[in-house]
TISEDO-383292 format. One record per residue (C-alpha): residue number from 1; residue in one letter; x, y, z. Coordinates in steps of 0.5 Angstrom, whole numbers, plus 500, padded with zeros to 3 digits. Each point is the difference from the previous one (the first is absolute). Layout:
N
ATOM    nr   rest     X     Y     Z
ATOM   NUM      a     X     Y     Z
...
This chain:
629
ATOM    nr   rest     X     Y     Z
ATOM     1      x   491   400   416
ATOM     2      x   500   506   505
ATOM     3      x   493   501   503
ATOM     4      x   497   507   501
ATOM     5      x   496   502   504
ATOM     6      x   494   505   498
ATOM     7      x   497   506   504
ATOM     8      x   492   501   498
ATOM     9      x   497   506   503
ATOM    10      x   493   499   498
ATOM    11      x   497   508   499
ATOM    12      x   493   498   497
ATOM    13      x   494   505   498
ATOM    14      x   493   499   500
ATOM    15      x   495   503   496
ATOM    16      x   492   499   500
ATOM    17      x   499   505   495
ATOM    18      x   502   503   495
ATOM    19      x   507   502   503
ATOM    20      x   505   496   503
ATOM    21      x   503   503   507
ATOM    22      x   508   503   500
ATOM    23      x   504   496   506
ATOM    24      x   501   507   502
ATOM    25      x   493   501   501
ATOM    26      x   498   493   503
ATOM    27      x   506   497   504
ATOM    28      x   505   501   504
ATOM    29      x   507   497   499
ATOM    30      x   503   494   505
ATOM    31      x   507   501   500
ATOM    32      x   504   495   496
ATOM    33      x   504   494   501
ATOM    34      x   506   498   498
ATOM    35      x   501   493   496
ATOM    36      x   506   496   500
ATOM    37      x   505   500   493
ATOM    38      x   497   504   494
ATOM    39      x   494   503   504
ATOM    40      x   496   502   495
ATOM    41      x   494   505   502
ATOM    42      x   492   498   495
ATOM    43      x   494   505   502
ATOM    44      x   493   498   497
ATOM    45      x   498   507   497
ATOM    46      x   493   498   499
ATOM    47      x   495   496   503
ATOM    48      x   500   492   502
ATOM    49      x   504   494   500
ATOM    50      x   499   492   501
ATOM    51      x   500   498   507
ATOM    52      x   502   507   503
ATOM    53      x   493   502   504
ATOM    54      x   497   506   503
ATOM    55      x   502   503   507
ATOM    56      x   495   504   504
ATOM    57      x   503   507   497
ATOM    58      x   499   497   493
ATOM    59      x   508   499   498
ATOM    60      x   500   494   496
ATOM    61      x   506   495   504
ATOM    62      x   504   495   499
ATOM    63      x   499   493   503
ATOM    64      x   504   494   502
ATOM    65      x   502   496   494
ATOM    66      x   498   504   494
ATOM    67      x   503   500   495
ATOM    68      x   503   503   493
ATOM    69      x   504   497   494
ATOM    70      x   506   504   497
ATOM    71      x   502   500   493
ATOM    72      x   506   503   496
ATOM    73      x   504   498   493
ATOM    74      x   504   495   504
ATOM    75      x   494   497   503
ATOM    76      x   493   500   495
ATOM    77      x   497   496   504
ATOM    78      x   501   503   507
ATOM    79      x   501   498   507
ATOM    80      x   495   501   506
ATOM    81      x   502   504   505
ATOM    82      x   496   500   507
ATOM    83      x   499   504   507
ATOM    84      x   499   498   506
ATOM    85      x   498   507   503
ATOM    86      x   492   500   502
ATOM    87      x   495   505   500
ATOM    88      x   506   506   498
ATOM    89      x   501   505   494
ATOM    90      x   507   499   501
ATOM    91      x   502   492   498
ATOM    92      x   507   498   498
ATOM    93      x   500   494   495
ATOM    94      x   504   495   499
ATOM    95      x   502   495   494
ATOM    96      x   497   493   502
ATOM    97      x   505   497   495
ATOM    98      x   505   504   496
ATOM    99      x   499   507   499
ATOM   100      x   500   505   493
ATOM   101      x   506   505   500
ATOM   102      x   499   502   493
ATOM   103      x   500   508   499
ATOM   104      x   493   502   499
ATOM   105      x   495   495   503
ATOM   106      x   493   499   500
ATOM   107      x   495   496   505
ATOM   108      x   492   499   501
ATOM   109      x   496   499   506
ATOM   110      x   498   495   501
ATOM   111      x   506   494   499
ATOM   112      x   494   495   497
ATOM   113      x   497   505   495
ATOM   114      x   506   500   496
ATOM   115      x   502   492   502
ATOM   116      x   501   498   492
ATOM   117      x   502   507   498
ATOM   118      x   506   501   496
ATOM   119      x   503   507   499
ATOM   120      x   500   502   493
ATOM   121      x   503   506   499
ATOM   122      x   496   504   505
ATOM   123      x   493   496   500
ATOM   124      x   498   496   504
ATOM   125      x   494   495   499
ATOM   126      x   496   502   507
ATOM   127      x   494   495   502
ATOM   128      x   494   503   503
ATOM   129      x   495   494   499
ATOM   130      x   500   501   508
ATOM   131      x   494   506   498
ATOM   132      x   497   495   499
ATOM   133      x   498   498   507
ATOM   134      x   500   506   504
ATOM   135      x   495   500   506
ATOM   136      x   494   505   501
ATOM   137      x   504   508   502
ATOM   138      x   494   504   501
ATOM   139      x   506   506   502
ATOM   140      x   507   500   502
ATOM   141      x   502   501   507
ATOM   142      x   504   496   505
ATOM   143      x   497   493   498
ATOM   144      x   500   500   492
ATOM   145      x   504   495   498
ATOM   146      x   504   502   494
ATOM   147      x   504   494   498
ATOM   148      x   499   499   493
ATOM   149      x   503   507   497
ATOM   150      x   507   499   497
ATOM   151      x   505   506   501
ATOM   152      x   506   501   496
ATOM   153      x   507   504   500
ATOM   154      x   506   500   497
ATOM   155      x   507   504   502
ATOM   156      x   507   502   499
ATOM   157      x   502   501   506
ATOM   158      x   499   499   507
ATOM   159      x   492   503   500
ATOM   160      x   494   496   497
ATOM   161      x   493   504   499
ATOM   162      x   494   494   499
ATOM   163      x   495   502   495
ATOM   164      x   493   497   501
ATOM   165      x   498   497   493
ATOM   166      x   492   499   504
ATOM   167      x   495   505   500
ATOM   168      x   493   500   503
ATOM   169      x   493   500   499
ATOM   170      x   494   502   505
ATOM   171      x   493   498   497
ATOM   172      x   495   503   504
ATOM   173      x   493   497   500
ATOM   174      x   494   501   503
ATOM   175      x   494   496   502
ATOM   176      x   494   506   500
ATOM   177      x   495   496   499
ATOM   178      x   501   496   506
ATOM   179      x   499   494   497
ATOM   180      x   506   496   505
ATOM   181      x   505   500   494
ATOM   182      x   506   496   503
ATOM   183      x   506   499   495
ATOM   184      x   505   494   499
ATOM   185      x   505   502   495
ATOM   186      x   503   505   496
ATOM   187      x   504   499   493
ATOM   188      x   503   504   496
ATOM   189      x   502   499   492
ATOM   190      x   504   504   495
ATOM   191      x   496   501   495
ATOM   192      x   506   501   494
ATOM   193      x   501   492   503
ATOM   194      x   505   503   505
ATOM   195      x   501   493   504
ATOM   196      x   500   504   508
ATOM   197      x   502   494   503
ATOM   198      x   506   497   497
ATOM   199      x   507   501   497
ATOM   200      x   501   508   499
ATOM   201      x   507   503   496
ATOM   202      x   503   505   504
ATOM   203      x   505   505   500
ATOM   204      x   504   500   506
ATOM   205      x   503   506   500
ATOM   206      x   495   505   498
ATOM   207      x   494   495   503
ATOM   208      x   496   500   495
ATOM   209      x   496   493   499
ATOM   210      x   497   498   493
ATOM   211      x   493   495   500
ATOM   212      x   501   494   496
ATOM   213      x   493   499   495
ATOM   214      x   496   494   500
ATOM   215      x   494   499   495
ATOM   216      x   496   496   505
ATOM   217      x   500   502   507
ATOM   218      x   499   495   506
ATOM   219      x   500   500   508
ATOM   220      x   507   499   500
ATOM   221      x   501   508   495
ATOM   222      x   495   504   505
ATOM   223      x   502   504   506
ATOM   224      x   495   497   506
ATOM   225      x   497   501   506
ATOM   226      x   497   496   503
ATOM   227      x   497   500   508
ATOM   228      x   500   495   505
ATOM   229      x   493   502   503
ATOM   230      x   496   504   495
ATOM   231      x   500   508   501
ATOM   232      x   493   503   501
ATOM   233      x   499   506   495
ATOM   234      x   500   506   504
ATOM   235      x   491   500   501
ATOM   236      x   498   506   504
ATOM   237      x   495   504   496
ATOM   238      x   507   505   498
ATOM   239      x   500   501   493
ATOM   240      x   507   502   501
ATOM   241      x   503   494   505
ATOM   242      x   504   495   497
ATOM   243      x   504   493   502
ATOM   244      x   507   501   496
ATOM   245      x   504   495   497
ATOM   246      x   507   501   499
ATOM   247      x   504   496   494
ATOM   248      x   507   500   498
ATOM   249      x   502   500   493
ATOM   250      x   507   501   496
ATOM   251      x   501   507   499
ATOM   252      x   498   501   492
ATOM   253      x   496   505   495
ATOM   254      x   495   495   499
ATOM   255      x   498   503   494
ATOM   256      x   493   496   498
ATOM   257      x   499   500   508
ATOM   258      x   498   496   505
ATOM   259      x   493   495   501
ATOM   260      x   499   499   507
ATOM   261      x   496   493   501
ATOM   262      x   496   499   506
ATOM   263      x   496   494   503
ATOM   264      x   496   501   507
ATOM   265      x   498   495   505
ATOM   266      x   495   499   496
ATOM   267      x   503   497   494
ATOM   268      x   498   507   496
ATOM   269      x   505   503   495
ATOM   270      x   501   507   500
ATOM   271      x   504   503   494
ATOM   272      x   505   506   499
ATOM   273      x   502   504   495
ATOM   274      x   505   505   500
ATOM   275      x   499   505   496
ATOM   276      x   507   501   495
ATOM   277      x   507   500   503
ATOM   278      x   500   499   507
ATOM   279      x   507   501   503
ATOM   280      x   503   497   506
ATOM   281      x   506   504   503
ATOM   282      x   505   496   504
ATOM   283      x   499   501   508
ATOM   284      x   493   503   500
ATOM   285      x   494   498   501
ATOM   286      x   495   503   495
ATOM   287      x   492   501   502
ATOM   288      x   495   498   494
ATOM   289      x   493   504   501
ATOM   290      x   495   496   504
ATOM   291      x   496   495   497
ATOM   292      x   493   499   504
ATOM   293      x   498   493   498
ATOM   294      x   492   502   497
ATOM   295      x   495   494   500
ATOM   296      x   495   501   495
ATOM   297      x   494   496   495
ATOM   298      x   499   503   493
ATOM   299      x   502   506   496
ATOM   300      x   494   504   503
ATOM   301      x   496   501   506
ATOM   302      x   493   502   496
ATOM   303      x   497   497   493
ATOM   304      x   495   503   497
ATOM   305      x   495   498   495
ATOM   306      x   493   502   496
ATOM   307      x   497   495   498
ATOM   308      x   497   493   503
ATOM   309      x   506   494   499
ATOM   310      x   505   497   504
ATOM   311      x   505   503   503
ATOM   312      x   507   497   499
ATOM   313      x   506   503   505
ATOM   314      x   506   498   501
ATOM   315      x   502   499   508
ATOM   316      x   507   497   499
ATOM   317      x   504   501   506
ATOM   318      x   505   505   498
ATOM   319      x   505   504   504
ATOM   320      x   505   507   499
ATOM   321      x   505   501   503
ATOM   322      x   500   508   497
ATOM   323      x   501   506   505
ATOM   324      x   494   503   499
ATOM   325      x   496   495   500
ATOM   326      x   498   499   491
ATOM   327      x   498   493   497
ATOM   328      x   505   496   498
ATOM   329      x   495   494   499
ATOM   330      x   506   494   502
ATOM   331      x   497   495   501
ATOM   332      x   502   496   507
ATOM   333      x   503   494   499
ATOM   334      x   503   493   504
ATOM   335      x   508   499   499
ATOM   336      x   496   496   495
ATOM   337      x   497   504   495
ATOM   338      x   494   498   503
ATOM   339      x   494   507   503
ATOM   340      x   499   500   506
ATOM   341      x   494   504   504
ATOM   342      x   495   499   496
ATOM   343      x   493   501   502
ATOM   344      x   495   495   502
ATOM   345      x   494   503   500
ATOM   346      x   496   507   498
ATOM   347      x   494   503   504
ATOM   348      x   496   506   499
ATOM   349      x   502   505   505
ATOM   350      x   494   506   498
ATOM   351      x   495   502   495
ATOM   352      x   496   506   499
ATOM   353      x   496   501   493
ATOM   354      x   499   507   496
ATOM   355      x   494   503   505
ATOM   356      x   496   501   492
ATOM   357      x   501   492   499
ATOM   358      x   498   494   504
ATOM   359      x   503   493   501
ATOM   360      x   507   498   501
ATOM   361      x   506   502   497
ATOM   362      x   502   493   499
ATOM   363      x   497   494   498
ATOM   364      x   503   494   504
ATOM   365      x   506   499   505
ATOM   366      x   507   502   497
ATOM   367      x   505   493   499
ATOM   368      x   506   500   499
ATOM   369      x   503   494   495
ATOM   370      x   507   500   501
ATOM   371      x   504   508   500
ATOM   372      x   493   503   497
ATOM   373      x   495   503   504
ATOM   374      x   492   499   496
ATOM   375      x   495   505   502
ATOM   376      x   493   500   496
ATOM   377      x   498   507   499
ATOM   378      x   492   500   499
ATOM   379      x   500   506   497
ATOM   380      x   498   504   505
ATOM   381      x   502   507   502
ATOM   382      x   504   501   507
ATOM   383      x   507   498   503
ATOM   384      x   502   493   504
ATOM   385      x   506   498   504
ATOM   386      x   503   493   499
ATOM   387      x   506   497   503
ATOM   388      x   503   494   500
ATOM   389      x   502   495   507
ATOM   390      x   505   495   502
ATOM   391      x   498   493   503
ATOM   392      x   499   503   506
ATOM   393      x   495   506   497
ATOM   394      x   505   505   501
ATOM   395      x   499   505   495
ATOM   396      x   507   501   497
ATOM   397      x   498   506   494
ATOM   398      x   493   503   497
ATOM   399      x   498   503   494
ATOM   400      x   494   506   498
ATOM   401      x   497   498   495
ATOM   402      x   495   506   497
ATOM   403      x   495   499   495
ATOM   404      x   499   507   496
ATOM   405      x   501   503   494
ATOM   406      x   507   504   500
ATOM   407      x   502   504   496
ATOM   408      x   509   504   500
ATOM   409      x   497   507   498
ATOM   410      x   506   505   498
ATOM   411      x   503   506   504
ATOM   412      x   506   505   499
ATOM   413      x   503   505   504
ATOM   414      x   506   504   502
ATOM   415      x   503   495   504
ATOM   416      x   498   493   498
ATOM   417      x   500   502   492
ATOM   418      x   495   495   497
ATOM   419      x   498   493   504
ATOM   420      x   493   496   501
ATOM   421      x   496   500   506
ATOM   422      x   494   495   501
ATOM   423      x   493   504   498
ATOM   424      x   498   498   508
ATOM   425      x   502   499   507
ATOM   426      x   502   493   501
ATOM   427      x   495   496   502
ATOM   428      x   495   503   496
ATOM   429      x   494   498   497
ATOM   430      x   499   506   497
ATOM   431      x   501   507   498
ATOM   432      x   493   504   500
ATOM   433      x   500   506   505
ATOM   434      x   497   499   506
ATOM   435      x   500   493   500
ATOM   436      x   502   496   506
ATOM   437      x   503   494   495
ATOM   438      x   505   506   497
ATOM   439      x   504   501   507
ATOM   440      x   503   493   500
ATOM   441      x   504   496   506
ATOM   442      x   504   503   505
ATOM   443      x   507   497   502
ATOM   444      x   504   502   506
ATOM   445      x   508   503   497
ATOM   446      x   504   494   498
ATOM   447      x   495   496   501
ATOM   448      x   499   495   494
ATOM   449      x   492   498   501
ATOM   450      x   494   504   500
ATOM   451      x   495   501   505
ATOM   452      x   493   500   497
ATOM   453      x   496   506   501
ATOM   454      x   493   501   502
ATOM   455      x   495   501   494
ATOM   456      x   494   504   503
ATOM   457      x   503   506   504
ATOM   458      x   495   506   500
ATOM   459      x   503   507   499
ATOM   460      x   498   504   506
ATOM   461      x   502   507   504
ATOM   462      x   505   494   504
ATOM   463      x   506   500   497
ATOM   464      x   502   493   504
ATOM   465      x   496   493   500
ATOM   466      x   502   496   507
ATOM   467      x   499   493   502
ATOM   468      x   499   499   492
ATOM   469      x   500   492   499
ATOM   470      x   507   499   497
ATOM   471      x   505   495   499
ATOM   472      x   504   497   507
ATOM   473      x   505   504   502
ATOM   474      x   505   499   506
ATOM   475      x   505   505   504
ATOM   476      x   507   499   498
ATOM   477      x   505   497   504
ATOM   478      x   506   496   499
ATOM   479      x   496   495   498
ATOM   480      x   495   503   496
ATOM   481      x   504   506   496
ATOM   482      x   504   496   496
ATOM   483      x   501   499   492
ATOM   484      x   499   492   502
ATOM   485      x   494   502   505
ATOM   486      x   496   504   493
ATOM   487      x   502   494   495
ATOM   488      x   497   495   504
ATOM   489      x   494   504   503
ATOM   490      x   498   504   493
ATOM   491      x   493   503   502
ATOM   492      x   502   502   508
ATOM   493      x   501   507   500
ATOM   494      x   506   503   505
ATOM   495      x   498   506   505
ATOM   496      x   506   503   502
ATOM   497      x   502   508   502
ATOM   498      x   505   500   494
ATOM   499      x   502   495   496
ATOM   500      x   496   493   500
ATOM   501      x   508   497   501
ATOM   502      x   500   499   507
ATOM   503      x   508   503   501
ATOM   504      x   504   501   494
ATOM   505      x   498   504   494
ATOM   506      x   501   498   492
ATOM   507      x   500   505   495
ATOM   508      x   500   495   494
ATOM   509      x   495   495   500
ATOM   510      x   497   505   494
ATOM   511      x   507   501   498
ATOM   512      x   501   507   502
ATOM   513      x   504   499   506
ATOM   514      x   505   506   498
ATOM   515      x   495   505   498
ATOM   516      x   500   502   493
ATOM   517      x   496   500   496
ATOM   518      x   500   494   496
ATOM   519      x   495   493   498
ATOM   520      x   503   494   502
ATOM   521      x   496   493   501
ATOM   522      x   500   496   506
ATOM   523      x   498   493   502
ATOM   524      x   496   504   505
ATOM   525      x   498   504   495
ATOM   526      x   491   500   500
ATOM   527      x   500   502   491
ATOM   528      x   499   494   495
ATOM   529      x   506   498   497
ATOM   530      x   503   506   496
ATOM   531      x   497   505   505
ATOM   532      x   502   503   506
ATOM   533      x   499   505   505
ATOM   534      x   502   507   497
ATOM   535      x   504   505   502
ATOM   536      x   498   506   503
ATOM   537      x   502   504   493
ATOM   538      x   495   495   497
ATOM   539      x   496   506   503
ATOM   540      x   503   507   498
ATOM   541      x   496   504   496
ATOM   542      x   493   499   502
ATOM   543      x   496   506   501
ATOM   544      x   494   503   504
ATOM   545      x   494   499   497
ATOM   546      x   494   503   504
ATOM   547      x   497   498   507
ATOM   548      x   494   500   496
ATOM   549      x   502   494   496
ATOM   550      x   504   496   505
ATOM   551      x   493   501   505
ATOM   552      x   496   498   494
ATOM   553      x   504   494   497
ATOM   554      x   503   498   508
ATOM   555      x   506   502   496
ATOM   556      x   504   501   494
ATOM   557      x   501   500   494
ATOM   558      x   507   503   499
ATOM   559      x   502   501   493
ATOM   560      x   506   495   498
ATOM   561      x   504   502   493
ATOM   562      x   497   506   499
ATOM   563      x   493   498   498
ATOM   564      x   498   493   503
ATOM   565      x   497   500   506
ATOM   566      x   500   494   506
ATOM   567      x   496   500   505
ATOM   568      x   503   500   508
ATOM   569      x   495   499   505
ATOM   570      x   500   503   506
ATOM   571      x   500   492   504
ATOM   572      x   503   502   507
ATOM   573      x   504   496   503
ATOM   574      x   500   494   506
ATOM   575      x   502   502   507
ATOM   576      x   506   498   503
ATOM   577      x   498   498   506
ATOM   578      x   493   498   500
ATOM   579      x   494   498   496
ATOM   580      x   499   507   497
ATOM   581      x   499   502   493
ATOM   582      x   502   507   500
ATOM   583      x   499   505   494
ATOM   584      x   497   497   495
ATOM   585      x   496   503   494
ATOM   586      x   503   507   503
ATOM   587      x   509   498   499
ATOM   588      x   503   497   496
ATOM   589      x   507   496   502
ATOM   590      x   504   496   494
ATOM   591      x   506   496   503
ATOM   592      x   507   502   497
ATOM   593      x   507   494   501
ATOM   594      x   503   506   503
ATOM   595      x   502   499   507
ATOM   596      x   499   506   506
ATOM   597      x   504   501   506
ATOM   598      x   495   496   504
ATOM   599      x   494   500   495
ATOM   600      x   500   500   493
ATOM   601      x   497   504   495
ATOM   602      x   493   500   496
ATOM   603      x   497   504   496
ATOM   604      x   495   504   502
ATOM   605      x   494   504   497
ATOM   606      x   494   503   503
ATOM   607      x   494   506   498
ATOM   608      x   506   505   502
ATOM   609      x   506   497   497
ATOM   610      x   506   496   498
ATOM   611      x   507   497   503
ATOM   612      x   504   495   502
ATOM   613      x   500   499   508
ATOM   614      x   503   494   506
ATOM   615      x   495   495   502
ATOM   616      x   502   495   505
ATOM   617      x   501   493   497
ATOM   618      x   494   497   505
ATOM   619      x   494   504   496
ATOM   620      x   498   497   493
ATOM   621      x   498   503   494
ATOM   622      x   500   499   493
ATOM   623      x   505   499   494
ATOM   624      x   500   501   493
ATOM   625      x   505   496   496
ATOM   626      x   506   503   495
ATOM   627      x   502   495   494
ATOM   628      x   507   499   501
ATOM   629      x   504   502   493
């Protein structure tokens, strides 16, 4: 049989985005080289191939020795075609045995993906087990190795137009934290029992590919990454940084999406879970949306109680993969099933006891039995901060634990509707007027411990107290303003011109980083376990009573359903720069979660009036919790 040579002009397109570009708009052409016989030119139309690699420009191009299979009626189960042109667009190809003369023909790139195919019809079974072994691609540029991606073509003449069958994925992950997350692995399994890696049905002529199912999924079914050296998380205190992972799939509507396994250098397991369907296009690579790998313990950073007992909470480590931050209380778990990273040890970091009580509010060290903190409460009115340790003493989270009676009273307006407020600030041992026990702990914005506040400030014609003895405090700098810093320092107060962050910005570490007006629960959310800081709408509707009230009661007590009332008081706030207690008995400021441009909003009431205003995100003030419904 006659053996014809076929002229291949790769013309590819690459995408990594949600577009794929035109070769009009990415490439300019070489010019074509003529074949022998029966010269029959292929273009590749969308993105990559086998053993063809990047150029500096970004062209995929032929290399030596790669090779495709051809099938027609005449000949189902193919015959394998090869070039020895390197490094080109252009390659002529030609039968290393005998050659396919049929009048319409069908070939997949590379030969070895359809090595035991036979041709039925205009389907071929396509082998993509190889997606199984793709190495780490944090992006594409010239040395990303595409070698595992089938392409096929089907022609009536003398042109053949390469498909793609693969499209990508970019998963995004973020180690804001800090906490030296170093990633091993990525698979990826079809939730429908779709087997990724394996024989897939395609129809050649129109490049569709059609998963063939399993009940049970194994290694040898999943798309995977795996790196040679582990891949340090992008760790910089950025909120918005990432290390991208770039993974290869068949091209089909997933319609019961996709889970993303991930094992770190530790031997952690990570989960994914795509939301519904999530469809993979052919030749493009699709972004996910970050994915910050939050490490966390427990289902809230305060308990509180009324009475004497032992406290029992739960100090799980947990991680959460959600964008902003919410508790998603997956336990981290080996390869084993087996939790890891659990505390060793607990320690009291602080304690102070209602300025109308004595004694301590806890009646013995806190221990921990397995993932159960014990804290024995004496009864006593006040607050404490209890953390747990590693081996090596490091505090790895901390919980408030706040001994008063608390009560949810009811509020309406306008904006909100009906919701449920705390009687008092947080913190709080009371709620009298003019009683110091009734203005609570301060926190710094985005900042989940408090900082316990001095009981025995006498009101004077000075509106500031300097030099106060308060807890310790450092200035911020790289080291110190981080996330990671504030959760193994809990009671270290961080001074700063702004932002206690040394450089980056985050508006969402009480759930508001876009700004509106809504209540969300993060793990760095300072409310017991069903509350978190309100919203600023949680405060429309209050009106101005009298100076004469607000000078009496060292605050208000504003009206909330139309006849209640809760009393608001005047508790100042803590300098953010200095061992400075400012207003306090004469302004009032109640943090809210929404975000300012450089600062954040609070609350602000004083003997004139009332408003919402930017504070910088160093200073500390009160909090009121909003139950979430």
């Amino acid at each position: 049989m006659k053996k014809n040579k076929i002229q291949i002009l790769l013309v590819v397109s690459l995408s990594l985005g949600s577009c794929i570009q035109t070769d009009d708009e990415a490439f300019s052409p070489e010019p074509i080289i003529n074949g022998g016989g029966k010269s029959i030119t292929a273009i590749c139309s969308v993105a990559t191939t086998t053993r063809t690699s990047l150029n500096a420009s970004m062209n995929v191009v032929w290399n030596q020795n790669d090779e495709i299979r051809l099938f027609g009626a005449s000949t189902p189960n193919g015959t394998v075609y090869a070039t020895v042109a390197n490094g080109v667009r252009t390659a002529v190809f030609d039968p290393v045995d005998d050659s396919v003369d049929d009048a319409v023909r069908y070939a997949v790139y590379p030969a070895s993906a359809a090595s035991s195919s036979q041709l039925e019809g205009t389907t071929l079974a396509v082998d993509f087990s190889a997606l199984a072994g793709q190495k780490w691609m944090g992006a594409f540029n010239a040395d990303s190795e595409i070698s595992s991606l089938p392409m096929v073509a089907a022609s009536d003449g003398e042109a053949f137009s390469f498909k793609n069958l693969c499209g990508g994925v970019r998963l995004q992950l973020n180690d804001y934290q800090m906490m030296g997350i170093s990633i091993k692995s990525v698979a990826v399994h079809g939730n429908d029992g779709e087997l990724l890696a394996d024989i897939a049905d395609v129809n050649v002529a129109d490049g569709i590919v059609s998963l063939r199912k399993s009940s049970t999924s194994s290694a040898a079914t999943a798309a995977l990454i795996t790196c040679d050296t582990s891949v340090p998380l992008s760790a910089d205190n950025n909120p918005s940084g990432h290390t991208d992972f770039v993974l290869f799939l068949p091209a089909v509507n997933y319609t019961k999406g996709l889970t993303f396994v991930i094992t770190d250098a530790a031997g952690r397991i990570y989960e994914q879970v795509t939301p519904g369907a999530f469809a993979i296009e052919a030749g493009v690579v699709k972004p996910m949306k970050l994915l910050p790998v939050t490490l966390y313990y427990g289902k809230a950073n305060c308990y509180c109680t009324a009475s004497a007992g032992m406290l029992e909470i739960d100090v799980t480590p947990y991680y959460s993969l959600a964008g902003d931050y919410t508790y998603e209380n997956r336990p981290r778990v080996n390869v084993a099933g087996e939790v890891v990273d659990k505390a060793v040890s607990a320690t009291v970091v602080w304690t102070q006891t209602n300025s109308s009580s004595s004694g301590n509010v806890l009646s013995a060290v806190p221990t921990l039995e397995g993932t159960i903190l014990r804290v024995p409460v004496s009864g006593v009115k006040g607050n404490a901060l209890v953390a747990i340790q590693d081996a090596s003493g490091k505090n790895l989270w901390s919980f408030h634990v706040w001994v008063s009676e608390v009560s949810d009273l009811t509020y309406m307006n306008e904006e909100r509707g009906t919701f449920k407020m705390m009687d008092r600030n947080l913190g709080a041992t009371s709620v009298t007027p003019k009683d110091q026990n009734a203005y609570g702990t301060w926190y710094q914005w985005g900042r989940k411990d408090p900082f316990p506040r001095p009981l025995d400030i006498v009101r004077s014609s000075a509106t500031t107290v300097d030099n106060k003895e308060l807890t310790a405090n450092a200035i911020t700098s790289a080291e110190v303003g981080t996330v990671s810093y504030t959760i193994s320092n809990p009671d270290i107060r961080i001074f700063s011109a702004n932002d206690w962050h040394n450089e980056w910005r985050n508006n969402g570490l009480w759930g508001n980083s876009d700004g509106l007006t809504k209540n969300v629960k993060t793990v760095y959310d300072p409310c017991p376990e069903g509350y978190c800081v309100p919203d600023q709408n949680c405060y429309q509707g209050f009106t101005f009573t009298s100076k004469t009230e607000c000078d009496t009661n060292y605050g208000h007590l504003f009206v909330i359903d139309g006849v209640q009332t809760s009393y608001f008081p005047t508790g100042g706030y803590l300098d953010k720069g200095a061992n400075k207690i400012a207003y306090q008995e004469y302004r009032g400021y109640q943090w809210t979660s929404n975000p300012g441009t450089t600062g954040a909003y609070y609350f602000y009431y004083n003997n004139a009036n009332l408003n919402f205003t930017g504070m910088d995100r160093a200073s500390a003030a009160s909090v009121r919790c909003v139950r979430m419904e």
